[in-house]
C-alpha positions in Angstrom: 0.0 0.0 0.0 1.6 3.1 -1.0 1.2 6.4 1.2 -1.9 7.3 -0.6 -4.1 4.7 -1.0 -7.3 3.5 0.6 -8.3 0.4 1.3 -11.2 -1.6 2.6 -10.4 -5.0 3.5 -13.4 -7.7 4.4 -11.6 -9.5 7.9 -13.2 -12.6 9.9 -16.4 -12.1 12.3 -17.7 -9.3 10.1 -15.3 -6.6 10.9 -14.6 -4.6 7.5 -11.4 -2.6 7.7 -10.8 0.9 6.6 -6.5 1.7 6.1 -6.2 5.4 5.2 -3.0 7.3 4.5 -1.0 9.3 6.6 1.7 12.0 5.7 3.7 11.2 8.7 4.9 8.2 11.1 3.4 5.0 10.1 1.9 6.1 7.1 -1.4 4.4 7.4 -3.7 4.1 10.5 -6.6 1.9 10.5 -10.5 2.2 10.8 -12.8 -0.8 11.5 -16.9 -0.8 10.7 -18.4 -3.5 12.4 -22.2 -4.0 12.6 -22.7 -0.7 11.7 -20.4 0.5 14.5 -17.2 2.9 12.6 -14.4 2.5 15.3 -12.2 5.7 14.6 -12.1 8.1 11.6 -8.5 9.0 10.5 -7.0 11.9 10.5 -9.2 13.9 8.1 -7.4 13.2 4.4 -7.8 11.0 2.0 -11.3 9.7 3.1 -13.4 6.9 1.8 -17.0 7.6 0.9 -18.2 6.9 4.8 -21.7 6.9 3.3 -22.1 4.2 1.3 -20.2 2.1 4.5 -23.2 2.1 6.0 -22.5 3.6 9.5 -25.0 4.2 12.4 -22.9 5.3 14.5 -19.1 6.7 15.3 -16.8 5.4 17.9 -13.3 7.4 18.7 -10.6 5.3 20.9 -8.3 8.6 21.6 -8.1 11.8 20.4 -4.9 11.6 19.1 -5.1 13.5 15.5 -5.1 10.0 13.3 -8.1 9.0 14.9 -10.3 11.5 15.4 -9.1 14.4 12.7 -12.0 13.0 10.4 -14.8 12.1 12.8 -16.5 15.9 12.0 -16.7 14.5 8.2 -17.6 11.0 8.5 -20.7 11.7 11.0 -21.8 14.6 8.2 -21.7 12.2 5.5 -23.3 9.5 6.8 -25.5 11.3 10.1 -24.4 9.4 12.2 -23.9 10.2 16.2 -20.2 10.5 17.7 -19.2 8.4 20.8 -15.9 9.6 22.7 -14.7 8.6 26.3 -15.5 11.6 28.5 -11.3 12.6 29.4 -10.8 12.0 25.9 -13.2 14.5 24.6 -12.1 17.2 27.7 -8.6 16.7 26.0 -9.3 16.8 22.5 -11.5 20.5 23.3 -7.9 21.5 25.3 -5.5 20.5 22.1 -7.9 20.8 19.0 -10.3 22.9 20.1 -7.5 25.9 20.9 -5.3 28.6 18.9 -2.8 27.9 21.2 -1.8 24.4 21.5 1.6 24.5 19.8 2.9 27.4 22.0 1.5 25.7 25.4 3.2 22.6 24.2 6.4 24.2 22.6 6.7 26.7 26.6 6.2 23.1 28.4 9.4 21.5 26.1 11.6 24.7 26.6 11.4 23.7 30.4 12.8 20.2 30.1 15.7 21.4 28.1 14.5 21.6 24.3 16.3 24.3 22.5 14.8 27.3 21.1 15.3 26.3 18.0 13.4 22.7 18.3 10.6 24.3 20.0 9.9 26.9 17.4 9.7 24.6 14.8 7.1 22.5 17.1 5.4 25.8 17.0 5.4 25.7 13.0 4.3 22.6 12.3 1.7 22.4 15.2 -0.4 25.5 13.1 0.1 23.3 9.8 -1.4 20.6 11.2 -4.1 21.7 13.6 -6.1 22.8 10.2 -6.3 18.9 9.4 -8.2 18.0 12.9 -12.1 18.5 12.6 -13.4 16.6 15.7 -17.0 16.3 16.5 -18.3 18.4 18.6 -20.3 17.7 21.8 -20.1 13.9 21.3 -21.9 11.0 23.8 -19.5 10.3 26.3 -18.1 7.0 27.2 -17.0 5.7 30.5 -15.9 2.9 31.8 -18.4 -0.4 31.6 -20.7 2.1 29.1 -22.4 -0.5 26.5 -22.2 0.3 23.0 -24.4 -1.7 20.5 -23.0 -4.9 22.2 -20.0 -3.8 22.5 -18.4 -3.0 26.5 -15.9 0.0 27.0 -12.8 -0.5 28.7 -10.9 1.9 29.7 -7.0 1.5 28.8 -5.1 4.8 29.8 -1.0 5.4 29.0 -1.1 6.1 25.2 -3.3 8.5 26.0 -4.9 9.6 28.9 -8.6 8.9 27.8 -7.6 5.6 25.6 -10.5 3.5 25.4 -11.1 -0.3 24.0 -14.3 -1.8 22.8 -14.7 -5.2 23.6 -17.4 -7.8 22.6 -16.9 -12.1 22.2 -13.4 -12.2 22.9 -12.9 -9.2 20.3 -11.3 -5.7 21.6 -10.7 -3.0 18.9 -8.0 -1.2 20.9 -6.9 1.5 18.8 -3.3 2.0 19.7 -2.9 0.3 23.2 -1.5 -2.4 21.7 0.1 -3.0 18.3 2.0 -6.4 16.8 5.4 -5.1 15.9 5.5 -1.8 17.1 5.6 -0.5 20.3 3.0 2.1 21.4 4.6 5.7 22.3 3.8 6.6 25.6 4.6 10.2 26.4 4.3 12.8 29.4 2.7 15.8 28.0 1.4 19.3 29.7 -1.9 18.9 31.2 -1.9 15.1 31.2 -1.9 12.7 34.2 0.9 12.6 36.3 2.1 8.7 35.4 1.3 8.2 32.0 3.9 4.9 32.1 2.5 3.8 35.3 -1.1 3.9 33.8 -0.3 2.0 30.3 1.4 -0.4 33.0 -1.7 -1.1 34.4 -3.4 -1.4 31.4 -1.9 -4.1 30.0 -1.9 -5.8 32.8 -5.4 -5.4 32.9 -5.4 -6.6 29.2 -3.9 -10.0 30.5 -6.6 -10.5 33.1 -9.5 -9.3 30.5 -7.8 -12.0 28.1 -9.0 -11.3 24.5 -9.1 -13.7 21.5 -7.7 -11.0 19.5 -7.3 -7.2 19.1 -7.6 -5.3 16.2 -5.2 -2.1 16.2 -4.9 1.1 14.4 -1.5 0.6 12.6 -0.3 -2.8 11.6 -1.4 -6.6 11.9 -4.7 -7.6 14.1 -2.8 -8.8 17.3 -3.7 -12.5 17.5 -2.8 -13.4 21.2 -3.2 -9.5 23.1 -2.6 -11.1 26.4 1.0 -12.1 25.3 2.1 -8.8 23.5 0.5 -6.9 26.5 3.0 -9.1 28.8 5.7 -8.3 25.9 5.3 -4.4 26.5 5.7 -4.9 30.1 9.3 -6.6 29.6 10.1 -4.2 27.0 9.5 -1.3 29.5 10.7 -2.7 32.7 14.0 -2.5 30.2 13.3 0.7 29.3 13.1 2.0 32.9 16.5 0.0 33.8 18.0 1.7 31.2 16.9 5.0 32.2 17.5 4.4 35.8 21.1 3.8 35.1 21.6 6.9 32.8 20.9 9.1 35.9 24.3 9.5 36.7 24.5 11.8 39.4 24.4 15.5 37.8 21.3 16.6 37.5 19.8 16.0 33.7 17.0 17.4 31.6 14.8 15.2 29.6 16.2 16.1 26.6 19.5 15.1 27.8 18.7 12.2 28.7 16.6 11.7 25.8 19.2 11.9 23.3 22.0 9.3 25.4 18.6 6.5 25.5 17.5 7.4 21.7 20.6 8.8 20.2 21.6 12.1 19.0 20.2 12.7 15.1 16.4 12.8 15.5 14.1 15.1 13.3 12.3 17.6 15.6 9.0 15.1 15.4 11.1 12.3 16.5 12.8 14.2 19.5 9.2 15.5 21.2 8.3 12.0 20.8 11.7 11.1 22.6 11.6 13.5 25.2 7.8 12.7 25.8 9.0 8.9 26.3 12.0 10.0 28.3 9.9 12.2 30.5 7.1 9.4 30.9 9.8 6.4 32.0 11.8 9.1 34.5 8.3 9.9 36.0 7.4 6.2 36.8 11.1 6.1 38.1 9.9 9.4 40.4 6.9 7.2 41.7 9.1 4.5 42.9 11.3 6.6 44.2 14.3 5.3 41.4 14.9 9.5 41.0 13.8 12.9 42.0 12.7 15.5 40.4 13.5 19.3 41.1 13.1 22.8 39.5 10.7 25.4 38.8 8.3 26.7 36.2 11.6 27.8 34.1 13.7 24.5 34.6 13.0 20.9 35.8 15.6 18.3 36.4 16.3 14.6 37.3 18.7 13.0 39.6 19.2 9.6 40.8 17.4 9.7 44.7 
């Protein structure tokens, strides 16, 4: 599938998937219609005609830009009502729904040690690409154990702090909580929960005890044994928080330090917010255990080792 195709693929139990294209990252991102149930919208290019689909209703799993830039579109075209978690939505009216996001964002980076330069361009391509995200306004919430045309919410927080799953006979369509052969960024951000790492922690642990058949993502392969990959993750971040554990080395560090000795040093502005995000999301789960300490001001934050 080249970067700007669409295609509609016919999987088992009746789930039709929908791959549109993405200008960035992974390139594609994945919509599912099942029972006339559209779980997630892309990111607002490159649509399908939703109409002829047949779609009764919407259902967003995060408000991250991918998944909910096209939901304005797809319930106009078809009329049919939007369902978001309730956190999710409060966040998407704070990031989408505002003229300031990228400078809020790029004044939160500059504190953990992101040159000027980095930020500003943060800055620049936030405005490009805030004119891409039309989210539907004043959806139904969702909470967690809300029923859905058969199909149970579950809430799965770290990926985002509203993440939700949909789950119904052994399926869950889990947007990005977990994905076969990539692993899902979990970031700290301003104005997001304290944890983030902690919370996708107990997520997938939660995924283990909830035990799907399968999960169907929104980038890559269906995930055929989710309890396995969830436990997967887990290993892969108790690593990940080892490493980052031992590269507080006594001096007191910013997250972009520390981000570019754990990812390296030659990142594209995109790729370093997503490192220091990471960086910032493992040291803070360090923080909670008491594996470093945080100190610093509204101008400057740091890490040390405890």
């Amino acid at each position: 599938m080249t970067s700007l195709e669409v295609s509609v693929t016919d999987l088992a139990a009746g789930i039709t998937r929908i791959t549109l294209p993405l200008p960035t990252g992974p390139r594609h991102v994945h919509c599912y219609v099942v029972d006339g149930t559209l779980f997630d919208t892309g990111i607002g290019l490159g649509e399908p005609r939703w109409d002829e689909l047949e779609i009764e209703r919407i259902a967003i799993t995060h408000f991250h830009p991918d998944h909910v830039g096209g939901a304005e579109a797809a319930a106009a075209a078809t009329g049919a009502t939007v369902h978001q978690g309730g956190l999710d939505y409060a966040q998407c009216e704070r990031v989408w729904g505002s003229h300031d996001w990228p400078e809020r964002i790029a004044e939160w980076f500059l504190t953990h040690g992101v040159p000027e330069a980095i930020a500003q361009e943060l800055i620049e391509q936030g405005h490009a690409f805030a004119a891409f995200i039309r989210f539907a306004r004043d959806p139904e919430l969702l909470y967690e154990g809300s029923e859905l045309a058969g199909w149970t919410v579950v809430e799965l927080p770290g990926h985002a702090d509203g993440h939700l799953g949909f789950m119904r006979d052994g399926i869950l369509i889990g947007g990005d909580h977990l994905l076969a052969r990539i692993t899902p960024a979990v970031g700290l951000y301003p104005e997001s929960r304290p944890d983030p790492l902690g919370d996708y922690l107990d997520s997938l642990r939660r995924t283990v005890e909830l035990d799907p058949r399968i999960a169907y993502p929104g980038h890559g392969d269906p995930v055929e044994r989710p309890a396995d990959r969830a436990r997967e993750l887990i290993e892969h971040h108790r690593r990940r928080l080892d490493q980052t554990a031992v590269a507080l080395d006594g001096e007191p560090r910013s997250g972009f330090d520390l981000s570019r000795e754990l990812f390296g040093g030659e990142l594209t502005p995109t790729q370093r917010r997503f490192a220091v995000a990471e960086t910032l999301s493992h040291l803070e789960r360090l923080v909670a255990q008491g594996a470093a300490a945080r100190d610093g001001d509204d101008r400057r934050i740091l890490y040390t080792a405890p």
